[in-house]
N, C-alpha and C positions, 0 to 999 in steps of 0.2 A: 294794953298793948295796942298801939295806933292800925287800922288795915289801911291795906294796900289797895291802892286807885283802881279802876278797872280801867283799860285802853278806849280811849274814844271812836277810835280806826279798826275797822277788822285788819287779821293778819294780810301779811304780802300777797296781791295779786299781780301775776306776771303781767307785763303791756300787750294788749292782742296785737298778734300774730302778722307781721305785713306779709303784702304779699309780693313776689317780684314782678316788677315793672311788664316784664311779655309774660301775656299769663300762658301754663303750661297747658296745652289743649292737642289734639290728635291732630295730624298731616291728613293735608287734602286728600282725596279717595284716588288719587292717580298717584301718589307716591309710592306707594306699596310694589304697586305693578311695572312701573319706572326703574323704578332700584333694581327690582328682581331682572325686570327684562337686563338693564345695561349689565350685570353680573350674566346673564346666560347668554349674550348674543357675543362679549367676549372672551368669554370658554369656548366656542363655539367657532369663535374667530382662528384662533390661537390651534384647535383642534383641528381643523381643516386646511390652516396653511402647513400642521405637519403629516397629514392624510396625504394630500396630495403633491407631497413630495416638494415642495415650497414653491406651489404657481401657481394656486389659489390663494386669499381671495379677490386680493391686487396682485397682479405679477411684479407689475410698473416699482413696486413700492417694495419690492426685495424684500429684504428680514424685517423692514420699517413694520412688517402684519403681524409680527409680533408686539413690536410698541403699542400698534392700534389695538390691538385686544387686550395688554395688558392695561391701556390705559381704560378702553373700556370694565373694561372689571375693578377696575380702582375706584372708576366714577361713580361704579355701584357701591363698592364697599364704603366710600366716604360717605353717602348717603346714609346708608344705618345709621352713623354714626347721630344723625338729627332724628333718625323715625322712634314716635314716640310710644 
């Protein structure tokens, strides 16, 4: 009975591993503190123009100190969205 050849190649090696292009590394040391400030300075906003009965913390700018604070807290919350 003839035998059978052995393989000249070891079995399948997967191809290493690329890696992508922007390497995954941690946000500067002022991100942390950024994010968090813009989330608590428009809670804060948004808190005080309904404290004082809507004349703080721009008068000029009417209900718009609602916008300003929601946007401020949005600008924080987008932010997570990159912290690593």
């Amino acid at each position: 009975m003839p035998e059978s050849r052995n393989r000249d190649k070891s079995a399948y090696t997967p191809p290493p591993s690329r890696k992508p292009a922007q390497v995954a590394g941690s946000n500067a040391p002022w991100f942390v503190p950024v994010m968090l400030a813009l989330m608590i300075v428009g809670l804060l906003w948004v808190v005080v123009f309904y404290v004082s009965r809507q004349q703080y913390p721009l008068p000029s700018l009417g209900r718009w100190n609602l916008g300003v604070g929601f946007a401020l807290m949005l600008a924080g919350f987008m932010m997570t969205t990159r912290w690593r």
